[in-house]
NUVO-518407 format. One record per residue (C-alpha): residue in one letter; x, y, z. Coordinates in steps of 0.5 Angstrom, whole numbers. Layout:
<atoms>
<atom><code>A</code><px>X</px><py>Y</py><pz>Z</pz></atom>
...
</atoms>
This chain:
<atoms>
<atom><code>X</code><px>0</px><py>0</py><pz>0</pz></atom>
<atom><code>X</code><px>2</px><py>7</py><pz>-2</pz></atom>
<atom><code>X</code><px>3</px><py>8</py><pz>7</pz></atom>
<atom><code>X</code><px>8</px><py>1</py><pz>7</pz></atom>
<atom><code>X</code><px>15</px><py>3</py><pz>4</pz></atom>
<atom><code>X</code><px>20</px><py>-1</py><pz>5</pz></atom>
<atom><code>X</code><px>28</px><py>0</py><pz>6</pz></atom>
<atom><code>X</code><px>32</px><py>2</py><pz>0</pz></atom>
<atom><code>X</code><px>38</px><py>2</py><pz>0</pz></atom>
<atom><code>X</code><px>39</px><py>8</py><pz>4</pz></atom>
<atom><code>X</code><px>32</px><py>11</py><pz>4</pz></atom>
<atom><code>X</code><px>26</px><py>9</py><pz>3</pz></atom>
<atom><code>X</code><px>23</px><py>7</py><pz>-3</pz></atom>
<atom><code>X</code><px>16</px><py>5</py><pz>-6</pz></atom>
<atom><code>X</code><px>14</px><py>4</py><pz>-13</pz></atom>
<atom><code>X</code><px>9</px><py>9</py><pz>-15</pz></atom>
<atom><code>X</code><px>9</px><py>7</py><pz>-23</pz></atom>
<atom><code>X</code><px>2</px><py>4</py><pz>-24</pz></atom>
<atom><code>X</code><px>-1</px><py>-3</py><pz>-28</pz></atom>
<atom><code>X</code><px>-8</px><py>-1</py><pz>-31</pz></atom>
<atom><code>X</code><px>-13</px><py>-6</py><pz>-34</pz></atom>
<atom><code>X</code><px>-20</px><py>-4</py><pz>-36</pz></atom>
<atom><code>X</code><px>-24</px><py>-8</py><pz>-40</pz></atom>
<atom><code>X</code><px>-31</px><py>-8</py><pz>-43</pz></atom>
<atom><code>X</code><px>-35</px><py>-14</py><pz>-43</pz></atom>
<atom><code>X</code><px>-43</px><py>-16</py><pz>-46</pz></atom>
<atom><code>X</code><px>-47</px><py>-21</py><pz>-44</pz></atom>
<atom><code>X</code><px>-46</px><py>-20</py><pz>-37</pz></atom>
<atom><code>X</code><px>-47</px><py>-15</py><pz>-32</pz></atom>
<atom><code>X</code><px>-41</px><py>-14</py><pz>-28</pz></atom>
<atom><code>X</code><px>-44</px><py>-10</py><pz>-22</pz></atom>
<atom><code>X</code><px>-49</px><py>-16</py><pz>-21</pz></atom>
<atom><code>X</code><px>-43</px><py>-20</py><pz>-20</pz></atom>
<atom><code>X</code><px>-42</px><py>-17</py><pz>-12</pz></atom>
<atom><code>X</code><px>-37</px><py>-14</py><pz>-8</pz></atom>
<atom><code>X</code><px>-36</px><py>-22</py><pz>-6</pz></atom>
<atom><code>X</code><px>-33</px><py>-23</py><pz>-12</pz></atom>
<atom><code>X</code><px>-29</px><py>-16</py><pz>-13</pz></atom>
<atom><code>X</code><px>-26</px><py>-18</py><pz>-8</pz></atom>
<atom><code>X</code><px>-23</px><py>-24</py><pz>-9</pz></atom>
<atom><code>X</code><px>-20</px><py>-21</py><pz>-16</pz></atom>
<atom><code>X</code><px>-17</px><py>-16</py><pz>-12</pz></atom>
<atom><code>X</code><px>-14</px><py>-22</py><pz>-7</pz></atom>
<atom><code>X</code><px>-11</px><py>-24</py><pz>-14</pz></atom>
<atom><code>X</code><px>-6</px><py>-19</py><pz>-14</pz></atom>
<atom><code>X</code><px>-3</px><py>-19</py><pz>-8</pz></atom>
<atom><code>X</code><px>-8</px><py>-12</py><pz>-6</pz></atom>
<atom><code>X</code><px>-14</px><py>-10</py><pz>-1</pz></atom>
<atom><code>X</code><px>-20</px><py>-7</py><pz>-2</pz></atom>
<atom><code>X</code><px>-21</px><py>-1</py><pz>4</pz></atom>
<atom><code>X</code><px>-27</px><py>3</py><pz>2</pz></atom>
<atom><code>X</code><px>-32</px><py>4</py><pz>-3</pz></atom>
<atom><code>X</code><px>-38</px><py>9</py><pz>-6</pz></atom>
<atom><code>X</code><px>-43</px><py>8</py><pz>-11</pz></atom>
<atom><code>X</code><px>-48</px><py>12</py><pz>-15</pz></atom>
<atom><code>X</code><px>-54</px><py>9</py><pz>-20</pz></atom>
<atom><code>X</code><px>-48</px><py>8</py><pz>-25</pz></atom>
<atom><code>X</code><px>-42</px><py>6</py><pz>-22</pz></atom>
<atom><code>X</code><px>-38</px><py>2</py><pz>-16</pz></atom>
<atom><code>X</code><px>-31</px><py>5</py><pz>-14</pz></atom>
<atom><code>X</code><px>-27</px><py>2</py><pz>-10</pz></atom>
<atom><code>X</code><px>-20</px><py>5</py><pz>-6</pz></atom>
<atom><code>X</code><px>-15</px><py>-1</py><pz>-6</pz></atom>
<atom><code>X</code><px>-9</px><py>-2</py><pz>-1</pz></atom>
<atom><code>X</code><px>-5</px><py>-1</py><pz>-8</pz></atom>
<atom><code>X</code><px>-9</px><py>4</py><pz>-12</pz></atom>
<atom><code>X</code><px>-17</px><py>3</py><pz>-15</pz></atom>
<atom><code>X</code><px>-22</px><py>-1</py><pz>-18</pz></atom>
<atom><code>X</code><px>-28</px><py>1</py><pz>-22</pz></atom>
<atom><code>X</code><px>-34</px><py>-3</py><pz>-24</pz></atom>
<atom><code>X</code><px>-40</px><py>-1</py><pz>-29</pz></atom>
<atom><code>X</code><px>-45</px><py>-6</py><pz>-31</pz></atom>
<atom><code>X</code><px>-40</px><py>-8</py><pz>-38</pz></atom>
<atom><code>X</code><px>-34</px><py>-5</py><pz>-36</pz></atom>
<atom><code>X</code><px>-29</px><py>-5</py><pz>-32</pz></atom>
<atom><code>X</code><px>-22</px><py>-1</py><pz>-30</pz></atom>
<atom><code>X</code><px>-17</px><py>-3</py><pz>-24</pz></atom>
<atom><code>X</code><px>-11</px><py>1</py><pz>-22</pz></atom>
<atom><code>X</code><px>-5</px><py>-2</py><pz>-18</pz></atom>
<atom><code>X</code><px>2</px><py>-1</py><pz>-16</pz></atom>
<atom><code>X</code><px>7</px><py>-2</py><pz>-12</pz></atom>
<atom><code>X</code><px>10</px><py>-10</py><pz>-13</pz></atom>
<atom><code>X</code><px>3</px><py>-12</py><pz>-15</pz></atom>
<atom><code>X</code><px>2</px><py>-18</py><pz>-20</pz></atom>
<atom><code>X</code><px>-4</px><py>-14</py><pz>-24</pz></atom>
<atom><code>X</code><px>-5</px><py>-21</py><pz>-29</pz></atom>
<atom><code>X</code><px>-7</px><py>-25</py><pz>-24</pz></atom>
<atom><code>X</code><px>-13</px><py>-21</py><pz>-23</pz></atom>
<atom><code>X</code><px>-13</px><py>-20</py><pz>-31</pz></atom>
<atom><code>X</code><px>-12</px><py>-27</py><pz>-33</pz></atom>
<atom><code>X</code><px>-18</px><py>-29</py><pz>-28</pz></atom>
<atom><code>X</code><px>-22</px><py>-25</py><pz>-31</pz></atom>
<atom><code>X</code><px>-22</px><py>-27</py><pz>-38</pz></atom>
<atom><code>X</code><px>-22</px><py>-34</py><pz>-35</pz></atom>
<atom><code>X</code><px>-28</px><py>-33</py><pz>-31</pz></atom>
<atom><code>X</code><px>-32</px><py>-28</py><pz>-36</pz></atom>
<atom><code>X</code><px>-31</px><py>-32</py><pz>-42</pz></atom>
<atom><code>X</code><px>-26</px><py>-30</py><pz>-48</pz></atom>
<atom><code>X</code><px>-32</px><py>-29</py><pz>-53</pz></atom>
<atom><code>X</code><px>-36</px><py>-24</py><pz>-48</pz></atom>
<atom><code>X</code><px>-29</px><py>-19</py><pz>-49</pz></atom>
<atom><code>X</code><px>-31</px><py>-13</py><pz>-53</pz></atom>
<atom><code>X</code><px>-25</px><py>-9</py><pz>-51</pz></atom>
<atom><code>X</code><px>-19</px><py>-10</py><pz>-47</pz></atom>
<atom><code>X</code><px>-13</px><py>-5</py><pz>-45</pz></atom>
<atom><code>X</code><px>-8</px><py>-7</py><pz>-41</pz></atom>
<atom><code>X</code><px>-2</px><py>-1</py><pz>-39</pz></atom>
<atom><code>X</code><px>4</px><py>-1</py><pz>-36</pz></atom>
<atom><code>X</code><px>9</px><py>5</py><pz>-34</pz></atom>
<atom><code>X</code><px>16</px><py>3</py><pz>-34</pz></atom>
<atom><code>X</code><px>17</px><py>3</py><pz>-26</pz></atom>
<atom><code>X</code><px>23</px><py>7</py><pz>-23</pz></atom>
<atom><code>X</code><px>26</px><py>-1</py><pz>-20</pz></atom>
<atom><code>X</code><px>23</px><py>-6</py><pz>-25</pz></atom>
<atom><code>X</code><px>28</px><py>-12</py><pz>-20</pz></atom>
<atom><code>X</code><px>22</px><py>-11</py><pz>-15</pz></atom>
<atom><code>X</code><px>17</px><py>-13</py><pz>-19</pz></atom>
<atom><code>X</code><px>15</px><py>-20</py><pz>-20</pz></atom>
<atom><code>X</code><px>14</px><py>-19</py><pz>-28</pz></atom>
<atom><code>X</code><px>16</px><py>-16</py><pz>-33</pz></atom>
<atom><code>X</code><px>11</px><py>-13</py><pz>-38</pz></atom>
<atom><code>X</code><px>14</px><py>-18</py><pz>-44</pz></atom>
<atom><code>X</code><px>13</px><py>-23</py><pz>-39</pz></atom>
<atom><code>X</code><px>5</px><py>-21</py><pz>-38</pz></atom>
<atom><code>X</code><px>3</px><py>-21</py><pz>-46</pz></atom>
<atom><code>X</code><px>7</px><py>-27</py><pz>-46</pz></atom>
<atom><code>X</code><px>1</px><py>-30</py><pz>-41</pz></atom>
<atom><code>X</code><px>-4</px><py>-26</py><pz>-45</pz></atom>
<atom><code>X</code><px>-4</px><py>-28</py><pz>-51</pz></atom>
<atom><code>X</code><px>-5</px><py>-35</py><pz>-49</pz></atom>
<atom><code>X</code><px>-11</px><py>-34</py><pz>-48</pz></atom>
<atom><code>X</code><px>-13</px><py>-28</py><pz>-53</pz></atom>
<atom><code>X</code><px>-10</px><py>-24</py><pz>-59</pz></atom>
<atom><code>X</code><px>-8</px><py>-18</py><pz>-58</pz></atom>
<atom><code>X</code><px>-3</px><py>-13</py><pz>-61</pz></atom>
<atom><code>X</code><px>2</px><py>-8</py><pz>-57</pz></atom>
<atom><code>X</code><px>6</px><py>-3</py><pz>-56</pz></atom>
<atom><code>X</code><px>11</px><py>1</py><pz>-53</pz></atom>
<atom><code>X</code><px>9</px><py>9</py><pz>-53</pz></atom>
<atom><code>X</code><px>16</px><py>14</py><pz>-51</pz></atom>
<atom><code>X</code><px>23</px><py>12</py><pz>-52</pz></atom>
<atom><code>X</code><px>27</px><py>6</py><pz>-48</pz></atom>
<atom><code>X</code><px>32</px><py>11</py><pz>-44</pz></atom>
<atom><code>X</code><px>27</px><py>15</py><pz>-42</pz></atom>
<atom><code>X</code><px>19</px><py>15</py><pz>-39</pz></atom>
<atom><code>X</code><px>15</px><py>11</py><pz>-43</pz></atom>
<atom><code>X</code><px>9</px><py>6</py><pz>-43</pz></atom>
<atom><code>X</code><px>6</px><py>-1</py><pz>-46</pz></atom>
<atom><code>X</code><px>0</px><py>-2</py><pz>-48</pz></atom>
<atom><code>X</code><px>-2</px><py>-9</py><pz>-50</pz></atom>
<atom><code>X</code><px>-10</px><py>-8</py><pz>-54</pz></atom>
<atom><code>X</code><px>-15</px><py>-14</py><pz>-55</pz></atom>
<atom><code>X</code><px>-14</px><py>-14</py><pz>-63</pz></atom>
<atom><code>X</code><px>-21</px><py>-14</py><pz>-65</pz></atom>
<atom><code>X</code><px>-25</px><py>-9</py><pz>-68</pz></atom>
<atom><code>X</code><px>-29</px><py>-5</py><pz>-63</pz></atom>
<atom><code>X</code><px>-32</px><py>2</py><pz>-64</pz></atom>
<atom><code>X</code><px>-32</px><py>6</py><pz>-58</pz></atom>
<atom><code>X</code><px>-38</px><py>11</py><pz>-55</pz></atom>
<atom><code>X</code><px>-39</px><py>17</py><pz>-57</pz></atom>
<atom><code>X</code><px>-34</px><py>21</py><pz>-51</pz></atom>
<atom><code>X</code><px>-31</px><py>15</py><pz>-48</pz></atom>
<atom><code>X</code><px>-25</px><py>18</py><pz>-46</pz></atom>
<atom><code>X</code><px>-20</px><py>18</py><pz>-42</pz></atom>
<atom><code>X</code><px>-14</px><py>23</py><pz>-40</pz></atom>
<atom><code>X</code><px>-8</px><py>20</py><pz>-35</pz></atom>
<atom><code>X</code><px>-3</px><py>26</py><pz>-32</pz></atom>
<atom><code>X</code><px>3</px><py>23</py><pz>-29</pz></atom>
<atom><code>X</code><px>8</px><py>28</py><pz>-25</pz></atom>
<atom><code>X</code><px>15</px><py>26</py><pz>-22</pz></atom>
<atom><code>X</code><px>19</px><py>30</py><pz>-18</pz></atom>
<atom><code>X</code><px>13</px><py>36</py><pz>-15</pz></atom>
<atom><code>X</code><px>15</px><py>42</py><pz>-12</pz></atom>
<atom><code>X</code><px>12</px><py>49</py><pz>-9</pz></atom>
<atom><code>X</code><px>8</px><py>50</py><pz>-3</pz></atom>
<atom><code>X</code><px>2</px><py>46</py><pz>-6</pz></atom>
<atom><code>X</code><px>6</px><py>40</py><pz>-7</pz></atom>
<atom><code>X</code><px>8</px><py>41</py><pz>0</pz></atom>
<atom><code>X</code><px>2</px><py>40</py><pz>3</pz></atom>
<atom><code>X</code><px>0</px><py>35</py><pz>-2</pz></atom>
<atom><code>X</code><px>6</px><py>30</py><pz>0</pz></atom>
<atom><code>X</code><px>7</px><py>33</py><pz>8</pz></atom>
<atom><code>X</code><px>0</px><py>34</py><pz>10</pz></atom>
<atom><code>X</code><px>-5</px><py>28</py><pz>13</pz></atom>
<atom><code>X</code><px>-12</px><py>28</py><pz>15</pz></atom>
<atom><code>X</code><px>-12</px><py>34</py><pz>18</pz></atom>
<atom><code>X</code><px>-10</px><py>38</py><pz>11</pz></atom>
<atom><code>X</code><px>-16</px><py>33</py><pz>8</pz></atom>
<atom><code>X</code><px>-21</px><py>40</py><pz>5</pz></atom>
<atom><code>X</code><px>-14</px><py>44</py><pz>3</pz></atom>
<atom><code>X</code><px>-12</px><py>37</py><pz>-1</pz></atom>
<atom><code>X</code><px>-18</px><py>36</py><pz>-4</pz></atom>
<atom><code>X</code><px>-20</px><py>42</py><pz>-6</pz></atom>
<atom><code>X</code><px>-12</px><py>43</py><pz>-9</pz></atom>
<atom><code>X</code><px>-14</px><py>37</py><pz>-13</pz></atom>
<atom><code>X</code><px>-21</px><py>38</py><pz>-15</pz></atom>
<atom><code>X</code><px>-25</px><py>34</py><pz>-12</pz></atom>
<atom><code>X</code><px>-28</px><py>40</py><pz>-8</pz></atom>
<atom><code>X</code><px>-35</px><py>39</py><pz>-6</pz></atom>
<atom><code>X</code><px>-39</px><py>41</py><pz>-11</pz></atom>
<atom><code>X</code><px>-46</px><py>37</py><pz>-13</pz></atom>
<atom><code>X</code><px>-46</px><py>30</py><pz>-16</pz></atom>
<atom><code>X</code><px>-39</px><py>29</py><pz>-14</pz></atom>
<atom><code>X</code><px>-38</px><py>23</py><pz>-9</pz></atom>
<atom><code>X</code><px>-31</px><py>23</py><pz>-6</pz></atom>
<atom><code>X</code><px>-28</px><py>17</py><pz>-2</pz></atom>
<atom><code>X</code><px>-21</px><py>18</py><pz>0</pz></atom>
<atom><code>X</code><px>-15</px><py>14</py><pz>5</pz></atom>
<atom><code>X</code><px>-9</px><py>17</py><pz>9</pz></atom>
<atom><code>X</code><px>-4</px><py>12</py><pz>9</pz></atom>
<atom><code>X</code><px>2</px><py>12</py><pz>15</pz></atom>
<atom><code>X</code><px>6</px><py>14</py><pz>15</pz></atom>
<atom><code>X</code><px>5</px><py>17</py><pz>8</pz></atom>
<atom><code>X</code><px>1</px><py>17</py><pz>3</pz></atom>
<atom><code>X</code><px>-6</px><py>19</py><pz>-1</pz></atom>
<atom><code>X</code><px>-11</px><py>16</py><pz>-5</pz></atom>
<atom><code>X</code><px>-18</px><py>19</py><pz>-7</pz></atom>
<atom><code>X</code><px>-24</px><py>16</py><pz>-12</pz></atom>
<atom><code>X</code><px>-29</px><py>21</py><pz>-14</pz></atom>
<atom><code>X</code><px>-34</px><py>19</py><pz>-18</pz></atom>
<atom><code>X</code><px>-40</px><py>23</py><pz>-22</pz></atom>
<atom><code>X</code><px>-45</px><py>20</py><pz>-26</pz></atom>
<atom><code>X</code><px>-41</px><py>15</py><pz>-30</pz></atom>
<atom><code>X</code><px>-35</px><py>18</py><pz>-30</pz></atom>
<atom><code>X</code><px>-30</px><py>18</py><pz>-25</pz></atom>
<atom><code>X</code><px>-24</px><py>21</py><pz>-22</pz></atom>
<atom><code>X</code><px>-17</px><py>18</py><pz>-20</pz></atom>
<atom><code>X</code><px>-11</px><py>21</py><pz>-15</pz></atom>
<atom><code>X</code><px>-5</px><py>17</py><pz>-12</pz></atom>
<atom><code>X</code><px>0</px><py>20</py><pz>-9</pz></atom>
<atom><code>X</code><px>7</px><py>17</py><pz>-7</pz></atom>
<atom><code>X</code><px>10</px><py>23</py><pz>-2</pz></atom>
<atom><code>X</code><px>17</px><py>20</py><pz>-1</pz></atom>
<atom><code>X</code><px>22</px><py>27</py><pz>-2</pz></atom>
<atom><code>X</code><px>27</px><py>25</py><pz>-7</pz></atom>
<atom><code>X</code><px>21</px><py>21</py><pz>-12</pz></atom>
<atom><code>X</code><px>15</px><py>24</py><pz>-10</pz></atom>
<atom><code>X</code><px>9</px><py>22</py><pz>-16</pz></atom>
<atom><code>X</code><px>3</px><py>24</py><pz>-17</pz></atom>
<atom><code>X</code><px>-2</px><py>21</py><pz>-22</pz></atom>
<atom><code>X</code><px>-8</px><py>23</py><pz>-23</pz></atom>
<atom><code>X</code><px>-13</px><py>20</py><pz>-28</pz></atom>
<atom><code>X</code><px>-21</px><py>22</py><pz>-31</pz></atom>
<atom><code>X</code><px>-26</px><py>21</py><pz>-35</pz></atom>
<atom><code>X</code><px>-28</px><py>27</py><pz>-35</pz></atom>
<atom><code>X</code><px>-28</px><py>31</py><pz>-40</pz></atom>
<atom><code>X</code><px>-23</px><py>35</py><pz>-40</pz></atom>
<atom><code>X</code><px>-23</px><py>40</py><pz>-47</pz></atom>
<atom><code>X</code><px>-31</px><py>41</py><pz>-44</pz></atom>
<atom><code>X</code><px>-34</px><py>43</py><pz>-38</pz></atom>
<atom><code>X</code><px>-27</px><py>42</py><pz>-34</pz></atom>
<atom><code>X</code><px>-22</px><py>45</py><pz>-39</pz></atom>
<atom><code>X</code><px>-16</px><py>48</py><pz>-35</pz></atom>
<atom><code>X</code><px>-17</px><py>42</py><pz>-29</pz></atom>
<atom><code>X</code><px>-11</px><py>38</py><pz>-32</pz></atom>
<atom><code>X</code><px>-6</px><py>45</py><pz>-33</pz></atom>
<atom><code>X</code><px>-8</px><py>47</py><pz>-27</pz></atom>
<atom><code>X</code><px>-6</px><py>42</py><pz>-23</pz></atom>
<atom><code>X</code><px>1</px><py>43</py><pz>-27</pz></atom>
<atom><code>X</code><px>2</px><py>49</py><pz>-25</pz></atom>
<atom><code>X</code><px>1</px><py>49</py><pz>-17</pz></atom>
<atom><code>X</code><px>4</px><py>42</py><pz>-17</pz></atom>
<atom><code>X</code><px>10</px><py>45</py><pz>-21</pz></atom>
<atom><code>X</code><px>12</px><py>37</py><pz>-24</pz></atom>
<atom><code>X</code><px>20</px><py>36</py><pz>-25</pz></atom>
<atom><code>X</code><px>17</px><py>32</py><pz>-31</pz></atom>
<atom><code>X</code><px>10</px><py>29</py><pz>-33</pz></atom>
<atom><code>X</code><px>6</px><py>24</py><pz>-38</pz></atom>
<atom><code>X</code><px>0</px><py>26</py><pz>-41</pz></atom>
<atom><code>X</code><px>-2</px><py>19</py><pz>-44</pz></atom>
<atom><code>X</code><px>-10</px><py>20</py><pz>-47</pz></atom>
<atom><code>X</code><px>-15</px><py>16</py><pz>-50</pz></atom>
<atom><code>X</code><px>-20</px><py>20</py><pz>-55</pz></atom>
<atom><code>X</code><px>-18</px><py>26</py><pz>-50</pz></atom>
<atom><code>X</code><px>-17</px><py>31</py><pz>-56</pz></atom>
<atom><code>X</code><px>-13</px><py>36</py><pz>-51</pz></atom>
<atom><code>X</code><px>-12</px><py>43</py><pz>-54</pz></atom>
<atom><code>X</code><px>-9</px><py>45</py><pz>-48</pz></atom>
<atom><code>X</code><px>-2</px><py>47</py><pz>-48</pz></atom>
<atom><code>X</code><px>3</px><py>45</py><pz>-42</pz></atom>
<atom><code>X</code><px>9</px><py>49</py><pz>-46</pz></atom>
<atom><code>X</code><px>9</px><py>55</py><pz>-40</pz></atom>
<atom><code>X</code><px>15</px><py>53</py><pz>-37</pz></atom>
<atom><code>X</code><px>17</px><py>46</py><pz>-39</pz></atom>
<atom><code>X</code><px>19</px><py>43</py><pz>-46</pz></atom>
<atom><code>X</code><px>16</px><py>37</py><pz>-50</pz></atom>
<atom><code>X</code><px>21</px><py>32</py><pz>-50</pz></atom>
<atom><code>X</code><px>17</px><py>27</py><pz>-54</pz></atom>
<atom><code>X</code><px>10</px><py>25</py><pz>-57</pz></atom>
<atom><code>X</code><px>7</px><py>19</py><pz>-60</pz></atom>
<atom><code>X</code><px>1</px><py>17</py><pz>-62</pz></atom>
<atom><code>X</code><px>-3</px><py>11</py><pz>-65</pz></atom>
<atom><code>X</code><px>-9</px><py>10</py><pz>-68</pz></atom>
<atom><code>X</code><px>-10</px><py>3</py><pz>-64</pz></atom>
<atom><code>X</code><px>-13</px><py>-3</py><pz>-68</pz></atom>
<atom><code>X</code><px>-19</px><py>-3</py><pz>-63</pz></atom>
<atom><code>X</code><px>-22</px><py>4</py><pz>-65</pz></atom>
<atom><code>X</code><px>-18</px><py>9</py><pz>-59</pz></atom>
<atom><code>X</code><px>-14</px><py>14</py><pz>-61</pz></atom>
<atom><code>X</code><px>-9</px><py>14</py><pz>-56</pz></atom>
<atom><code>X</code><px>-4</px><py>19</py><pz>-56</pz></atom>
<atom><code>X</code><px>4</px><py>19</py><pz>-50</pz></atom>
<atom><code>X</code><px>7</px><py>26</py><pz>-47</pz></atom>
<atom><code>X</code><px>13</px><py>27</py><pz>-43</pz></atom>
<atom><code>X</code><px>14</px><py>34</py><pz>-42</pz></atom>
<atom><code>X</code><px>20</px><py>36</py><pz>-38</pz></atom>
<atom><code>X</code><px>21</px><py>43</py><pz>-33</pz></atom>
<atom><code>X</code><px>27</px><py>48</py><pz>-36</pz></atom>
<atom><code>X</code><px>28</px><py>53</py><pz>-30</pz></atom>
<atom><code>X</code><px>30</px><py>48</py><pz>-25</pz></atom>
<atom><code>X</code><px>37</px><py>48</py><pz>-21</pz></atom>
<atom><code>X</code><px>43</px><py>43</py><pz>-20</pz></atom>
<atom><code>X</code><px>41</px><py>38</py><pz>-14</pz></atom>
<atom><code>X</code><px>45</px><py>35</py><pz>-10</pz></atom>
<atom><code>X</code><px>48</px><py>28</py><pz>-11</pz></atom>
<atom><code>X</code><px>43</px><py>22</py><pz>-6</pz></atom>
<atom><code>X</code><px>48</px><py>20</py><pz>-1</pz></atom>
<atom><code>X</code><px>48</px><py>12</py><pz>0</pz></atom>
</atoms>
């Protein structure tokens, strides 16, 4: 869990970078199935369920390691940490039947100590294509932040504005940044209002304070969601935030909002159907661009912007 970091060589050290799935199904529906049975999938990859909001369209989850979302024909669960995310993916597809996946994406960001993870991400395709076909990719360059994204290779067309828009941040700074990565419990408004998960009608938020650090947040509205992990550690502070929002509508801005309070050394921008018009160049530099039209119908698109006016630091002693 984001509170459980171990030791490190000299500090210590928890793996943020996150594995993500998320699958739509037809022929069954995925909220009958109960909590029950959410549960045991979570079991599968070494997480915990810890808490739980639901509305008349979605259930969601907040996990030991990251989250878990559940409609009546699609589902998205997020881990971290030395997770094996697979497990949960391969009981799946086992349990729902191969012929009922309309679409599956499975991602994965490269982690900052990939020795710690009980796989690698060639080891999980490896496994999946044992039981469906799929295409996959590497979205950014080898020596840098990049991406894998694994696709069911069958032909899907998805909804009208089913997007998604994923902002990850290494290495935050400024007061904003501070009271995000040092405040508990008792900064619980002031962090939620920095994130946007400010009280506002139709939006549910449910969020957990790890010790002896460590934030996570779901918020959901309607049928879309939010999504925030926090992993404070000062010398590897990372941020992800996640949404299904629609960022280029009704919350144009929130994305580069959140950039400029959180005052990220680097960032990734990875989205799906998302067509953001919205700059980050103020202050940063576009380091690298990718994008794909997937062969299952999304549009898929990588950024990693990089900061240009922060200075020397000191070497991390060992």
């Amino acid at each position: 869990m984001k509170g459980k970091a171990r030791r490190y060589d000299a500090f210590v050290f928890f793996e943020g970078s996150e594995k993500k799935v998320e699958m739509v199904v037809s022929g069954v529906n995925l909220r009958g199935l109960g909590k029950a049975y959410w549960e045991d999938v979570v079991r599968q990859c070494r997480a915990e369920m810890i808490s739980s909001i639901s509305n008349d369209h979605v259930d969601a989850y907040l996990l030991s390691e990251s989250s878990l979302f559940v409609w009546g024909d699609r589902m998205v669960m997020i881990t971290c940490g030395a997770t094996v995310l697979m497990q949960s993916i391969l009981k799946l597809v086992e349990d729902l039947g191969r012929e009922r996946m309309d679409s599956l994406i499975f991602q994965r960001k490269n982690e900052y100590d990939q020795s710690k993870q009980k796989s690698s991400f060639l080891e999980d395709v490896r496994l999946l294509r044992e039981m469906v076909p799929g295409k996959a990719h590497r979205f950014g360059r080898l020596d840098g932040h990049h991406h894998f994204i694994f696709n069911l290779d069958r032909p899907y067309r998805p909804a009208f504005k089913d997007m998604t828009s994923e902002l990850l941040m290494y290495h935050v700074e400024g007061e904003a940044a501070q009271t995000l990565c040092h405040g508990g419990r008792e900064k619980g408004e002031e962090i939620r209002a920095l994130l946007g998960l400010e009280k506002r009608e139709g939006l549910m938020v449910d969020d957990h304070f790890f010790k002896p650090c460590g934030y996570s947040a779901n918020a959901i509205e309607g049928p879309r969601y939010i999504t925030v992990h926090v992993t404070p550690q000062e010398d590897y502070s990372y941020v992800s935030y996640e949404t299904s929002l629609d960022v280029e509508g009704g919350y144009r801005g929130l994305l580069g909002g959140l950039v400029r309070s959180l005052r990220p050394d680097s960032f990734d921008l990875v989205t799906f159907d998302a067509d953001l018009k919205e700059g980050f160049e103020d202050g940063y530099f576009k380091w690298d661009h990718v994008k794909e039209n997937l062969s299952c119908g999304y549009k898929t698109e990588f950024f990693h912007y990089v900061s240009v006016c922060y200075d020397p630091r000191a070497p991390q002693a060992l």
